[in-house]
N, C-alpha and C positions, 0 to 999 in steps of 0.2 A: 775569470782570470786565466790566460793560456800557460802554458808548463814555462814559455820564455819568461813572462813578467813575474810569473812566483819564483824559479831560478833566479835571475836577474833582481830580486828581494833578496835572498837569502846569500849570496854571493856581495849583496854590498853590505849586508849585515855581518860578513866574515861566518857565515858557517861553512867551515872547510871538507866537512864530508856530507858529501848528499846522495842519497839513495835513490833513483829515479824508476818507479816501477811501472812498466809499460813494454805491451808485445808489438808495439809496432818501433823499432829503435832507428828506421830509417827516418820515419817522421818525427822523431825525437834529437835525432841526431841534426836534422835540419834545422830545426829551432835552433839547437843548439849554436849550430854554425851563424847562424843570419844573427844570434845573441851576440856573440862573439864580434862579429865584422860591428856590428852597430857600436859596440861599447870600446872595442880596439883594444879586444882582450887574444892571449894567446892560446890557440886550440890542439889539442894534440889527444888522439883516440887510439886505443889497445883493444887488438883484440887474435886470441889465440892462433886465428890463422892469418894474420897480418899486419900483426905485429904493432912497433909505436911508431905511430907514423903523426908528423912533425913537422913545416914550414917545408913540405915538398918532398920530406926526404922518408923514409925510411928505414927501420931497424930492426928485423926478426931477434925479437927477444923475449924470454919470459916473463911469465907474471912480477915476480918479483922483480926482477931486473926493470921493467917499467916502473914498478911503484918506487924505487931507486933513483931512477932516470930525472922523476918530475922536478927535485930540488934543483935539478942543476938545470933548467931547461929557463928558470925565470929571471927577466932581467932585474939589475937594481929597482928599475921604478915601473912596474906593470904586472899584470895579473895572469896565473896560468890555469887555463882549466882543461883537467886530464879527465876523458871520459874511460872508465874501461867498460866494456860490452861482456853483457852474459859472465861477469866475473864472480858471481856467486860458487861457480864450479869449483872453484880455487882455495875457499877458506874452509876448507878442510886441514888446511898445512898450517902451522903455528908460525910458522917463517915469517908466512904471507902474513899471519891477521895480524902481528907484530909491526910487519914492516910498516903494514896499512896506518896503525894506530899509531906507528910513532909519525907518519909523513902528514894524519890530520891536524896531530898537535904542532907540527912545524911549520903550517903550511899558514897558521895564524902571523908568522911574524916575516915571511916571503911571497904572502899571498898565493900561496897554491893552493888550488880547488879539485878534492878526487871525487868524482860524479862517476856512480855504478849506475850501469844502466842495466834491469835483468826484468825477466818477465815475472819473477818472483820478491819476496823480501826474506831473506833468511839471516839473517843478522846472528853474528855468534855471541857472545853474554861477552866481549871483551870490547867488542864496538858497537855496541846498543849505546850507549849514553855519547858517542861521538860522533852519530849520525844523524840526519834529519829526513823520512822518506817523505815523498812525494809523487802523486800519480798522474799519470801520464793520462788526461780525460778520455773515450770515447768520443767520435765527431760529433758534435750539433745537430741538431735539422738542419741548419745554414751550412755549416761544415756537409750534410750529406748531401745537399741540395747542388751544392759546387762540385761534389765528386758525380752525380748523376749529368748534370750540363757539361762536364766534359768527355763523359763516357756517349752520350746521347746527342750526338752534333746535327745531326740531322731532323728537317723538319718532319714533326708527328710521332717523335721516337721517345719520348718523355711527354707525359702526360700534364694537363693544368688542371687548377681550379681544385675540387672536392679530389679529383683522383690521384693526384699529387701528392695530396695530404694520406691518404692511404698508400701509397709507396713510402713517403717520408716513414709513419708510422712502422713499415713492417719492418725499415733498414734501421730504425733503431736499435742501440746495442750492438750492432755491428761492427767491428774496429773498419777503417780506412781499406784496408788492402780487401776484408771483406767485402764492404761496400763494394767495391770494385769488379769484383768477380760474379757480384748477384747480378749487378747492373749488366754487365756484358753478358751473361748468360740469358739473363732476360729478353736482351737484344736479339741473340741468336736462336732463342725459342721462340718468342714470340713475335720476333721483328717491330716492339717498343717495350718500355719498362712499364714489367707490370705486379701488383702487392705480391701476386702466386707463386713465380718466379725466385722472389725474395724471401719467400718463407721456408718455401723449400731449402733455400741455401743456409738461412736461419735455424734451420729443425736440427739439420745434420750441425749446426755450431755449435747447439745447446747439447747434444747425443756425445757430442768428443769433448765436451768438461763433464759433464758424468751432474754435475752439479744439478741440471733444471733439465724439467723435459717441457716440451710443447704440447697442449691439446689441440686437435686441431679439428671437432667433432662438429656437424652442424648442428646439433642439437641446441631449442631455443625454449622458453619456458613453456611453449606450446605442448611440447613431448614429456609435460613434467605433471604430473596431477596433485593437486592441492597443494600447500603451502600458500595458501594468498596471501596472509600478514608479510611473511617472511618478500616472496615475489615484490610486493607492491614497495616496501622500505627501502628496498636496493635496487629497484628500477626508480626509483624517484631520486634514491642521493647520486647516482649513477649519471642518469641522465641530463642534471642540470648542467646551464650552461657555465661554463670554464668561471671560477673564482679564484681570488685569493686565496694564498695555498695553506694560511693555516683553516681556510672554512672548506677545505675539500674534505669529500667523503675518507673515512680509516680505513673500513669492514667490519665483518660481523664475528662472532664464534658462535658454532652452532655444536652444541649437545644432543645427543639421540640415542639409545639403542644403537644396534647395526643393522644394516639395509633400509633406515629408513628415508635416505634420498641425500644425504647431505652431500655426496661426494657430487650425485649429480647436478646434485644446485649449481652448487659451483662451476664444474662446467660448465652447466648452460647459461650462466651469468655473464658467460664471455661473450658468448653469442648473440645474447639476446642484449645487451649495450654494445657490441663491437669491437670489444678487447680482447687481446689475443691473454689466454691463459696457462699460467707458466704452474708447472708444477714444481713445487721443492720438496725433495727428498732430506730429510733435516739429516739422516746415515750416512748419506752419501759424501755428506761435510768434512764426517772423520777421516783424521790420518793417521798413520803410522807413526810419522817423523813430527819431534818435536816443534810446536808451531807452526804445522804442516794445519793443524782444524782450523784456527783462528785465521790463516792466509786464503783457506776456502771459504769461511763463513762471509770473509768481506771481497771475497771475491764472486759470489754469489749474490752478496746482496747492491754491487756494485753492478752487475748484470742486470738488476732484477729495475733499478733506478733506471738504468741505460734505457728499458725498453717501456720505460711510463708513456701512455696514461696503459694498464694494464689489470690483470686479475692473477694473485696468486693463492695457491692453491694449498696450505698445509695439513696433510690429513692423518686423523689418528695423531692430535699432537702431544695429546698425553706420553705416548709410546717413544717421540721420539726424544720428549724430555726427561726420558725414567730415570735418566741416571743423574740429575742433575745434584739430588743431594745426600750421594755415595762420594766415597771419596778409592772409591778403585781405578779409578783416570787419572788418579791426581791432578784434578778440580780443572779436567776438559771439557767436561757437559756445561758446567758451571759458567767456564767464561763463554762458553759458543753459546748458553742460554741466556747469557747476560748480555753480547752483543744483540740480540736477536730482542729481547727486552728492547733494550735503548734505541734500537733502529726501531720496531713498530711504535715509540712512545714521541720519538724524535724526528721524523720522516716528513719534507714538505712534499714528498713528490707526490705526481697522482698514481698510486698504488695503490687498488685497492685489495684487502687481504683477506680471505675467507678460511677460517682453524676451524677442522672440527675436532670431536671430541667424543671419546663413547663412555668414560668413565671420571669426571671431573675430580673423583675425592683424588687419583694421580696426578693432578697440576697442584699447581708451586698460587697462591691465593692472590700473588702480586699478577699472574699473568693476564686474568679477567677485572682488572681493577680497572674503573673509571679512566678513558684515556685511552689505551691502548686499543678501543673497538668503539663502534660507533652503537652498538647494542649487542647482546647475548642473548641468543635465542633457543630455544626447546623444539625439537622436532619428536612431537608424540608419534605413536603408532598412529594410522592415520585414522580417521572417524569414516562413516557411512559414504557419506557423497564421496569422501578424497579416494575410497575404495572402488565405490561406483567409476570414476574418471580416469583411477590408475587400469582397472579392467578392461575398458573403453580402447585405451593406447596399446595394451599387448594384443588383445584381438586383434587389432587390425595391424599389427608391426609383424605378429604370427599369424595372418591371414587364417585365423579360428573364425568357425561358426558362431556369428553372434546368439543363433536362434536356441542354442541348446543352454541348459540349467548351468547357472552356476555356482563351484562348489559352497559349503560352509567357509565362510572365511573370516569367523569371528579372532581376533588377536593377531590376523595378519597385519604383514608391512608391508610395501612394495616389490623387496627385492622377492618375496615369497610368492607374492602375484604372478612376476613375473618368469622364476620358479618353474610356477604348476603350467601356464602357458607355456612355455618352451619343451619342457616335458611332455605335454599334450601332442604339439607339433612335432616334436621327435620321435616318440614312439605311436604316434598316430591312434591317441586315446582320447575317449571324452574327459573335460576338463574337470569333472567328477571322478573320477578315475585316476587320472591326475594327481589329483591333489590327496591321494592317499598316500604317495612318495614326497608330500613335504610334511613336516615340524616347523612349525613356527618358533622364533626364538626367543618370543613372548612363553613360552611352554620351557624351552631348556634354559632360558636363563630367565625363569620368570624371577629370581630374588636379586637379582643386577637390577633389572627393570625394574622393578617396585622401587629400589633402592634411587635411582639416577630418577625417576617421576617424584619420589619425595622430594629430595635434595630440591630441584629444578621449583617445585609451587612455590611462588611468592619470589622468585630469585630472577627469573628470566620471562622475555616475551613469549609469547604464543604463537608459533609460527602460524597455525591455523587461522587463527581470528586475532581481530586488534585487540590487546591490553597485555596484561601479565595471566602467563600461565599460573594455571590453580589446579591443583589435585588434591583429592577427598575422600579414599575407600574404594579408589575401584574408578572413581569419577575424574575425568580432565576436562575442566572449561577455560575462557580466561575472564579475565577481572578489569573491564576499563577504567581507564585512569576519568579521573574526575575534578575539574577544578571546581572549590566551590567557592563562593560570593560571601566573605564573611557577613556583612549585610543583610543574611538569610536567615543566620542563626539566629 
């Protein structure tokens, strides 16, 4: 439904004040007008540098003095709708939120309509319950498709078929006037529209809300050693073809130690299915000002939809929910952990979501519940072969000597691996040698480890191998699942 025909609801249902939140107001504004002409309603828009301007005419005047203005503006039998633009600036003055409040409750009985239009929702505790907000969508694919065909007039300058669909993809979450800008710069660089063009202009969108970052790494399961359980689950819900959205893949949450690869799964999960992967920074949420967190959180997560089908990335999510059940915020972790709940539980889009996790007894027992992920998996220190393979990758990424000994590397992980090779390459030592400047963190946190491998047996998959991780003294297997034939017994 577009912003005209829910407007154009809520306006014959008599809701007199409506909140419109949306950074493009020029396209907002134009709905508005063509709503207006269609219904033979009257229009009239305020805004600090231009004032109320009216059936042709204009009025430099103040806030309040427009909010004044609107009563006298409507005839006996016809309907007024007063937009004012970016007027959140303004209710800070008692004046204003008064005047406001008393013009929604009069506006029931002369039909006047006050439509804020702001890129934000700041609503003060006097006009919460007399207003209605509404968002102003993101374009479509069809919507981005019509802004690329008129930026792209020319034959061979917009691409068809498969490649189209990957430009659509990268302009996703783009607002309009964005789109616009990717498309013509792509013009100008590469003389047609192309995905690369558009990411770039995407990268720097996501860097100026501070909210999400972009990975843009080519890294694909190839550069990943072991995890095949884990690899093979999410290359399979991943890759099927397009379904019904409540049988789309969720994501996973993955538990581990530190370094033992989960950050980089994820990455390369983007890569290796072809989703661009967004990072959420859950700190970054916070604000200062009140209901400043809660207008980020769905503004993020309203991003995060815009650029489906995708891979998002939450890491260390324990850490970023610590505060959830303190009450030193007075209960902001709480509601941003509780949006964040209801959207991974409630979500049709194709999103998929990968949390990881180094210390589980810190999460909250609702956030691993049935539902919210499509499985919960274990990422042990790795075993023999996944050590043999992760060796194999930094040798030759550190163009090391395969020929020479390499170190002890019992209780190592990955990131230690990789470590002692760089280290090698750096100071130009044998990889024996080397490795006498790492600690494994099997060693310095060996009773975290112990602790997070107990928790874990019997509770979660086995990234290594198919079934449920099991751990026993020292021992990690896993445990296949088994259906049996009661008929046997």
């Amino acid at each position: 439904m577009t912003l005209s025909e829910r407007l154009a609801e809520y306006v014959r249902a008599c809701f007199t004040g409506i909140w419109i939140e949306s950074h493009e107001h020029q396209d907002a504004l134009a709905e508005i007008a063509r709503l207006c002409r269609d219904e033979d309603w009257q229009l009239a828009t305020w805004d600090v540098d231009g004032g109320l301007q009216t059936a042709g005419h204009v009025e430099a005047t103040d806030p309040l003095s427009a909010i004044k203005a609107v009563g006298a503006l409507a005839p006996p039998e016809g309907t007024v709708v007063l937009v004012l633009q970016n007027f959140h600036r303004f209710l800070q003055s008692a004046e204003v939120i008064q005047a406001l409040a008393r013009q929604v409750t009069a506006g029931k009985q002369n039909r006047t309509f006050v439509v804020i239009l702001s890129p934000t929702v700041t609503l003060p505790a006097e006009l919460e319950k007399l207003f209605v907000v509404l968002e102003h969508e993101l374009p479509s694919r069809e919507q981005l498709h019509e802004i690329a065909q008129g930026i792209a007039t020319e034959e061979g300058e917009l691409p068809q078929g498969h490649e189209l669909e990957m430009v659509l993809d990268a302009a996703a979450g783009l607002t309009r006037y964005e789109a616009e800008n990717a498309f013509s710069l792509s013009l100008v660089r590469c003389g047609r529209i192309t995905p690369a063009a558009i990411w770039d202009i995407k990268t720097q969108t996501l860097k100026k809300s501070g909210l999400l970052s972009l990975y843009r790494g080519g890294e694909d399961f190839s550069t990943l050693g072991g995890l095949v359980a884990l690899k093979a689950f999410c290359r399979r819900s991943l890759l099927q073809p397009a379904r019904h959205p409540k049988k789309r893949p969720r994501g996973v949450m993955l538990l581990s130690p530190p370094g033992c690869g989960k950050s980089q799964f994820a990455k390369a999960l983007g890569a290796e299915t072809g989703r661009p992967v967004l990072m959420l920074d859950v700190g970054s949420l916070l604000g200062s000002l009140v209901g400043q967190t809660e207008q980020r959180t769905r503004e993020a997560i309203r991003t995060i939809e815009a650029m489906a089908p995708c891979v998002v990335m939450v890491d260390e999510v324990e850490k970023a929910f610590a505060g959830v059940s303190g009450s030193s915020d007075s209960g902001v972790s709480a509601r941003m952990f509780g949006a964040f709940l209801t959207w991974l539980n409630d979500r049709t889009s194709d999103v998929y979501v990968v949390c990881t996790a180094n210390d589980v007894s810190k999460l909250p027992p609702e956030f691993t519940r049935a539902g919210r992920f499509d499985a919960v998996f274990f990422v042990d220190l790795p075993n023999r072969a996944e050590k043999d393979a992760i060796w194999q990758l930094y040798l030759a990424e550190y163009e090391i000597d395969r020929d020479q000994p390499l170190p002890t590397d019992e209780q190592w992980i990955g990131a230690e691996i990789k470590s002692c090779c760089r280290l090698a390459a750096l100071l130009d030592l044998p990889l024996v040698q080397a490795a006498q400047n790492v600690v494994p963190v099997a060693v310095t946190a060996a009773e975290s480890v112990e602790r997070l491998r107990t928790w874990a047996s019997g509770r979660c998959l086995a990234a290594s191998q198919v079934g449920i991780y099991q751990y026993a003294h020292g021992t990690a297997k896993s445990r296949r699942r088994v259906n049996r034939d009661p008929s046997n017994n």
